[in-house]
Structure formats: C-alpha cells, structure tokens
N, C-alpha and C positions, 0 to 999 in steps of 0.2 A: 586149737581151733574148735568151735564149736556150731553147730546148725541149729537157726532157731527153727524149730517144729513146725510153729505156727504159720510162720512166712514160707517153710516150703511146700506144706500142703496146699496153701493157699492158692501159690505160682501151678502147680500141679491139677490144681484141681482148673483152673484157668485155661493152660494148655490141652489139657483132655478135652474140654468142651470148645476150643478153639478147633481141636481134629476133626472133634463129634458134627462141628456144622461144617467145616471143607467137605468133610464125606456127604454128609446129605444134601450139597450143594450140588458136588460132582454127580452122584446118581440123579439127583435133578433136573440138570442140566443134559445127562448121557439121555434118558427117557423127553426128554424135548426135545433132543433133534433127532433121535429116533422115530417120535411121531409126527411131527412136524410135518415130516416128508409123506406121507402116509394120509393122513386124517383129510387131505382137500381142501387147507387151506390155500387162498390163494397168495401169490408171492408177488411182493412189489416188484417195480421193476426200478431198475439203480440208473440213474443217468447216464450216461459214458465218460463225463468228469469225474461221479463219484466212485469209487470203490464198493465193489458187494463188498458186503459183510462175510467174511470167514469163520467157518465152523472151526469151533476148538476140539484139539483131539485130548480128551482127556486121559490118563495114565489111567491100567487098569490097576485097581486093589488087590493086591492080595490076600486071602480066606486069614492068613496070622493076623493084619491088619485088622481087619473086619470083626476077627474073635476079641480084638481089645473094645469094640464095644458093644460085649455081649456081657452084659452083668449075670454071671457065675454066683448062685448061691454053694455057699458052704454048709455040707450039712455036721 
C-alpha cells in the first residue's frame, strides 16, 4: 500500500485551514456576545409567537489546540 504525498498534504493542508477559521469564528462570535450585552445596543423586541433567539455556548479551546496554530520557526 502506498500514500500519494501529494493528495495527502493537500487534504491536510485543507483541514488545518478549515480548524484555522472554526477558531477564529468561535473567538468571534465569544467577543460578540460578550459585547453585545455591554456596548448599548439596543435589543429588538421578539413577538410572543416568535422565538428569542439563543446565545450559543461555545466550547472553550484549549492552550494544545491554540499552539497548533502558532507557526513555530525552527532554528
């Protein structure tokens, strides 16, 4: 069995930048509803038919996670 090189960096290098924007999505998001509540905007008000809208509780990262995307020069 053999691994073509090519196709798996490829998939890899795809994946990585697929984590790279979840995470900067999630801190995105954590920092909007964070200020959201704070800054004075003001807040619509929901019908009594409709549904507020729910804050998502995002997972925190953990510091291992976070180091894979810190590009480490080798000296």
């Amino acid at each position: 069995m053999t691994i073509e090189l090519d196709t798996t960096l490829a998939q890899a290098e795809v994946l990585f930048l697929s984590f790279q924007q979840l995470v900067a999505d999630m801190d995105r998001r954590r920092v909007e509803q964070g200020s959201s509540a704070v800054d004075g905007l003001r807040r619509r008000r929901w019908s009594s038919t409709a549904p507020a809208p729910q804050q998502v509780a995002f997972p925190e990262l953990s510091e291992e996670l976070r180091e894979l995307l810190v590009a480490r020069r080798t000296s």
